[in-house]
C-alpha positions as a LaTeX table, in Angstrom:
\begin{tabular}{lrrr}
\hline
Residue & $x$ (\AA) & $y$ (\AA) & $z$ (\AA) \\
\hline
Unk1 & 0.00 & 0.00 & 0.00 \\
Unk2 & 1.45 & 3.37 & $-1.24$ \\
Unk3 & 0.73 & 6.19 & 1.74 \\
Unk4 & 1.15 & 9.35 & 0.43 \\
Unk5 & 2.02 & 12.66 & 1.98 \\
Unk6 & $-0.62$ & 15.73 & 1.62 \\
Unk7 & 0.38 & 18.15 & $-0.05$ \\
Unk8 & 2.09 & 21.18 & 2.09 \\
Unk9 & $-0.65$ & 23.80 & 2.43 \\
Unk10 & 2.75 & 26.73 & 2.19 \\
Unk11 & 5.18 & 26.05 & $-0.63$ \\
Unk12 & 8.49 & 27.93 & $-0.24$ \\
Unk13 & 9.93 & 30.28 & $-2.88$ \\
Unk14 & 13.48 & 29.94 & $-4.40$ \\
Unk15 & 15.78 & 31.47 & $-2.61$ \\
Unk16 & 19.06 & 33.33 & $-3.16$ \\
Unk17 & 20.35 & 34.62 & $-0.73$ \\
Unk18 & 19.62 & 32.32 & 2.21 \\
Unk19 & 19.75 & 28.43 & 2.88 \\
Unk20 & 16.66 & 28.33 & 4.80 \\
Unk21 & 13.00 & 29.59 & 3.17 \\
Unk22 & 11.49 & 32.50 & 4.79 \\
Unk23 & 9.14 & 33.64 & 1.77 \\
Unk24 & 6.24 & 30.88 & 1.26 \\
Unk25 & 3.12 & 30.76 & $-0.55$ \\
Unk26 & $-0.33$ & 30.12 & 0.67 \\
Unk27 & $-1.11$ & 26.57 & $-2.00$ \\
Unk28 & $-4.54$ & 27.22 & $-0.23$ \\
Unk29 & $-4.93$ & 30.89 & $-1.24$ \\
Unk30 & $-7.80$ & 31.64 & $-3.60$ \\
Unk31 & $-6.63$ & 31.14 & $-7.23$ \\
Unk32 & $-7.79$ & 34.96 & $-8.07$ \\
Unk33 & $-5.30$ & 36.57 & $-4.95$ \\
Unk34 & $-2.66$ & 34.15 & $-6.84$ \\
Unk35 & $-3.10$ & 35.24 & $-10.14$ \\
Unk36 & $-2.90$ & 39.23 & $-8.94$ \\
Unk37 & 0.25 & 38.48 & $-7.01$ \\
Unk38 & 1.75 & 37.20 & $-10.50$ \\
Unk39 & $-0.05$ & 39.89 & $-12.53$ \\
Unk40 & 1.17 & 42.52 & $-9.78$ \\
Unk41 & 4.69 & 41.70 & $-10.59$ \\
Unk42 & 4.99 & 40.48 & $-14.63$ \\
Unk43 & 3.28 & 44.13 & $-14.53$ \\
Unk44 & 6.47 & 45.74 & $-12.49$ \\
Unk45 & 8.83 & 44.36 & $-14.43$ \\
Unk46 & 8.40 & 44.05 & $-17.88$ \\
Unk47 & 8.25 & 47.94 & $-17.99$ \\
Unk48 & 11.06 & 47.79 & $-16.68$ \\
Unk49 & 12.81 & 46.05 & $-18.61$ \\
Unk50 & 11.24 & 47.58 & $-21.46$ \\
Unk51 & 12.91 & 51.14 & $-20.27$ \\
Unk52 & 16.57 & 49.02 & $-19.88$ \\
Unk53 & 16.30 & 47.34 & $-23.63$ \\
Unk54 & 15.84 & 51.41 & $-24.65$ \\
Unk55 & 18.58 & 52.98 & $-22.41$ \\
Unk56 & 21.87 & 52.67 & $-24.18$ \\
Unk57 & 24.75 & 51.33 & $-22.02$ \\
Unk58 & 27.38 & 53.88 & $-21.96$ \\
Unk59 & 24.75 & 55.99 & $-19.96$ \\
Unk60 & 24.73 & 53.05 & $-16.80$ \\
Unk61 & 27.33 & 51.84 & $-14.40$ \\
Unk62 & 27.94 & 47.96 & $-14.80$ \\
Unk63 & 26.84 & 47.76 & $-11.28$ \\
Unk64 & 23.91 & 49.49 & $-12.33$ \\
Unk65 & 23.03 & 47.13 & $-14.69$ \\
Unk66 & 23.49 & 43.93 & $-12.57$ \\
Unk67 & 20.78 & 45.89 & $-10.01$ \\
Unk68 & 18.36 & 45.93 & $-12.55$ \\
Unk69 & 18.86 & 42.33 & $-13.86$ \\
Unk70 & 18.93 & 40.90 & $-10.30$ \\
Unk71 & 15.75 & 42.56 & $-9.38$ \\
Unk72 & 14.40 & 40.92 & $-12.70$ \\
Unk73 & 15.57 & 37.67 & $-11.93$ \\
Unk74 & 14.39 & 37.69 & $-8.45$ \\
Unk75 & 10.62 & 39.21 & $-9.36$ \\
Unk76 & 10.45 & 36.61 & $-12.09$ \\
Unk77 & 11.34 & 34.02 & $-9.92$ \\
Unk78 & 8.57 & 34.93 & $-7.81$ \\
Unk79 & 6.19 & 34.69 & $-10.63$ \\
Unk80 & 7.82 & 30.97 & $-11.94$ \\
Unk81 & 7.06 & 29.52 & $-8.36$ \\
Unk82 & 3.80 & 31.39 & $-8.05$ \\
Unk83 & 2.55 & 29.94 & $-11.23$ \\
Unk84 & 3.85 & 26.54 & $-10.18$ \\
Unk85 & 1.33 & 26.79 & $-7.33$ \\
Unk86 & $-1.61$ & 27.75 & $-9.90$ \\
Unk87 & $-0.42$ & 25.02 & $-11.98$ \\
Unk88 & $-0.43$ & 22.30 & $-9.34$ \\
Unk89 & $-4.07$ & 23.66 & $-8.10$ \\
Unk90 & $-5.21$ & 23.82 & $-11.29$ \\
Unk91 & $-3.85$ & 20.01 & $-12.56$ \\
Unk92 & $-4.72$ & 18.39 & $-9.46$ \\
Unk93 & $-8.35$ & 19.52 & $-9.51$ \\
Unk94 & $-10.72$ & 16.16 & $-9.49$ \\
Unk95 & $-13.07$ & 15.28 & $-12.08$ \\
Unk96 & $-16.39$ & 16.78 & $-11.82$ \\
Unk97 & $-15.04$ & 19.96 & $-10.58$ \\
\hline
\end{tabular}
């Protein structure tokens, strides 16, 4: 007989700068607050990024540029394990639902 776990109701996001989580996500939250905390930052960024592609380099510091592409990296990491969560909710729905 195969007992399996349930699944953890808070699911931890990737982290970069520690070894232990301290940011989780509610897997229970309602699917809507999900999708605005995803929305809320693909919206942030990808203006963003949008002003960086247009500013020519010469203008920035290198350092400046890392900033920018670390905050990227760590708001769209936020959005891959967010979605994850949707994903899971949204796969592991049963029939009839």
């Amino acid at each position: 007989m195969i007992n399996s776990l349930p699944p953890r109701r808070f699911t931890p996001l990737t982290q970069f700068g520690t070894s232990y989580p301290v940011l989780l996500i509610d897997s229970d939250a309602p699917l809507r607050e999900l999708h605005n905390c995803v929305s809320e930052r693909l919206n942030a960024v990808l203006p963003y990024l949008s002003l960086m592609a247009c500013t020519s380099l010469p203008d920035y510091a290198e350092n400046d540029i890392n900033t920018v592409a670390n905050i990227a990296k760590i708001l769209l990491q936020d959005v891959t394990d967010v979605f994850r969560v949707i994903e899971q909710r949204g796969f592991d729905t049963p029939k009839g639902q």
